[in-house]
C-alpha positions, 0 to 999 in steps of 0.5 A, spaced: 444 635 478 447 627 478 453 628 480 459 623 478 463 617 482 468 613 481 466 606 483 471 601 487 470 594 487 473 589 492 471 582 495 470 585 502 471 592 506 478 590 509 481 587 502 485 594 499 483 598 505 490 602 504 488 603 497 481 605 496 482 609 502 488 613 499 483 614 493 478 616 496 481 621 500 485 623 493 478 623 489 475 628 496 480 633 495 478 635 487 470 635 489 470 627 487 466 621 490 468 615 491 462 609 491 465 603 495 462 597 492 463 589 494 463 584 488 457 581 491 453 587 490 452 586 483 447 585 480 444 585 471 439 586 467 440 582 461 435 583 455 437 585 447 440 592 447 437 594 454 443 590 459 444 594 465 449 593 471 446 594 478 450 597 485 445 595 490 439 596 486 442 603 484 444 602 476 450 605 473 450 609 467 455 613 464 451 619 467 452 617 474 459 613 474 465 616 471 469 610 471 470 602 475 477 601 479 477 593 480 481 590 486 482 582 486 476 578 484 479 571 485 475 566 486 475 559 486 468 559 482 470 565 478 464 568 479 466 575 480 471 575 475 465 573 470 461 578 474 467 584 472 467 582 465 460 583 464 460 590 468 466 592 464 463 589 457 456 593 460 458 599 461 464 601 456 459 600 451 454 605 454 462 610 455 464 608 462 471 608 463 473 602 466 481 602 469 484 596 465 478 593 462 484 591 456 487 586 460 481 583 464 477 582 457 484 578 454 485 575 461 480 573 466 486 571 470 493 574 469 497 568 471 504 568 471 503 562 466 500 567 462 504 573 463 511 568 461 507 567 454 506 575 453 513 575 455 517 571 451 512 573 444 514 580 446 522 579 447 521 581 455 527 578 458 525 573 463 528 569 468 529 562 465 524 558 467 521 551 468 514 548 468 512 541 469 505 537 469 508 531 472 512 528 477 515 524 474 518 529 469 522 532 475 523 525 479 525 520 473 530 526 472 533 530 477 540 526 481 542 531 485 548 534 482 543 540 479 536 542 477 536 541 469 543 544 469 541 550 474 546 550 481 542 550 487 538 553 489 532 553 485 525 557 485 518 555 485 513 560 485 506 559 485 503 562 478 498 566 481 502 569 486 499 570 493 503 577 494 510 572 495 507 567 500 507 561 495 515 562 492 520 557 496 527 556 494 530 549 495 538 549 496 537 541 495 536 536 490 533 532 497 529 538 499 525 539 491 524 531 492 521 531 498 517 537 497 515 534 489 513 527 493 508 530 498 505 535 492 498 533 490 500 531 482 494 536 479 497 543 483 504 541 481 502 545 473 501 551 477 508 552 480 514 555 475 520 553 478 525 559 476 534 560 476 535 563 483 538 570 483 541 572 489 542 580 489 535 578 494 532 585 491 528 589 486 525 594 483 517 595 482 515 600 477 508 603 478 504 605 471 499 609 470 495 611 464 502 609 461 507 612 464 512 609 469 511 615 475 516 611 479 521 606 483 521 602 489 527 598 491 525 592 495 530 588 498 530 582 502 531 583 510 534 577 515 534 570 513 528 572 509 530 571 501 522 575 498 523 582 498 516 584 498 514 590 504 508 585 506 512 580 508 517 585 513 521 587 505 525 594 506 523 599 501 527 606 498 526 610 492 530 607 486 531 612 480 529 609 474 534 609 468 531 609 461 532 601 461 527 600 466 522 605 463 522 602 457 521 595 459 515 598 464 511 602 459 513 597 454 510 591 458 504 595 461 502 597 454 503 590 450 498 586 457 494 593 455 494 595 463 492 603 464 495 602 471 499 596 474 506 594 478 511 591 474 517 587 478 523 587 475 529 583 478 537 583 476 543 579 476 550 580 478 552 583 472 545 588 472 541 585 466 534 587 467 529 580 467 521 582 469 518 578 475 511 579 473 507 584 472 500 586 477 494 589 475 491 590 481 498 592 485 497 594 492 502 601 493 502 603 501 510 601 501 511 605 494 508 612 496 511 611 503 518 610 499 518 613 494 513 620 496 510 619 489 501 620 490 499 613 487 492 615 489 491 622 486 493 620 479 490 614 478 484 619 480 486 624 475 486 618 470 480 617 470 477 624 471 481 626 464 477 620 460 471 623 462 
């Protein structure tokens, strides 16, 4: 008898350790297996009606896998991003679920770019936002008083994120023309400069198959303004009001994510406006938080697709 598996995917053993480990264990206890996979081991077959997709030489078929869940796949070449989507196009055609297979196929890589666009056409509250491709739309402008009638300080966030370790805030106009001078002109398109909130928190909203399941408040700790738990941020339970639920299952189903964090930020007078939206987050400070099992019902996702 062949048994079913769920097949994980990371760039290497150590990316998400937490969290394919948690599935794993998840999985174990109601009987299931669990096939960690690199991205480097995949391999394909491709011939007219026979294309097929290999783990270690080992083809995947809608006999032996019961569904793909993907972790990051970014690279600089975005072979693997190719490589996922290909698996994905494979294996869903053969009956494979694969967990967010609507968005990898709409976007190989879900920016914050991107994301402020599917935003805006779907009246998802943002955060004002600016972007700009040349120095000079910034430095032929800017005097000192505010940025583009914003009062310091502002925001700048790289579009891919990088779990917060690209956004910087500038209390200044001599500190956003230093930093805009020493910038290289072809990576400033890849900043969003945003209006700064200063409640220094905010909620993540998990979403599986749908759902909100639950909140996590993340607030910024010492002199630190982020508040993500990667970057020492505190985190407790947040009971989510039927505005934050709305908005979460609202964005998860308009980006077609059947699993993903939604970050939602407010402002003094408790207005609602989305961060951004993750489709591969990570959720050890979201169990820990809020005691809500993100592994096992990303586990009974699937097993109920199959």
């Amino acid at each position: 008898m062949i048994t079913k598996k769920i097949v994980t995917f990371t760039m290497s053993l150590r990316q998400s350790q937490f969290e394919v480990d948690r599935l794993e264990t998840e999985a174990k206890k109601l009987g299931l297996e669990v096939n960690r996979a690199l991205y480097k081991e995949l391999s394909f077959d491709l011939s007219d009606g026979e294309a097929k997709v290999f783990v270690r030489g080992e083809e995947l078929t809608a006999e032996n896998t019961m569904g793909l869940w993907f972790r990051v796949a970014g690279t600089r070449s975005g072979k693997y991003t190719e490589a996922r989507n290909l698996a994905i196009r494979i294996l869903e055609e053969k009956g494979v679920f694969c967990v967010n297979s609507k968005a990898y196929l709409g976007w190989t890589r879900m920016g914050k770019v991107a994301q402020h666009g599917v935003f805006l056409i779907n009246n998802i509250p943002i955060v004002p936002t600016k972007i700009f491709y040349r120095k000079d739309q910034i430095l032929d402008k800017l005097k000192g008083g505010s940025f583009f009638g914003w009062e310091y300080p502002v925001i700048a966030k790289h579009e891919r994120g990088f779990q917060g370790k690209s956004v910087r805030k500038f209390d200044s106009w001599k500190k956003v023309r230093r930093w805009v001078k020493k910038i290289n002109e072809k990576n400033l398109g890849m900043f969003l400069w945003q209006k700064y909130l200063p409640t220094r928190w905010d909620i993540r909203v998990v979403v599986v198959d749908g759902k909100a399941i639950g909140g996590m408040k993340r607030s910024a700790t010492g002199e630190e303004f982020r508040s993500n738990f990667s970057l020492g941020g505190e985190v407790e339970v947040w009971k989510l009001d039927n505005r934050e639920i709305e908005l979460s299952e609202k964005l998860a189903k308009v980006c077609g994510l059947d699993y993903g964090g939604v970050d939602i930020m407010k402002d003094e007078e408790g207005n609602n406006y989305i961060l951004e939206i993750n489709r591969q987050c990570q959720f050890q400070g979201f169990e820990k938080a809020t005691e809500i099992n993100v592994a096992r019902k990303v586990v009974e996702m699937i097993l109920s697709k199959n």
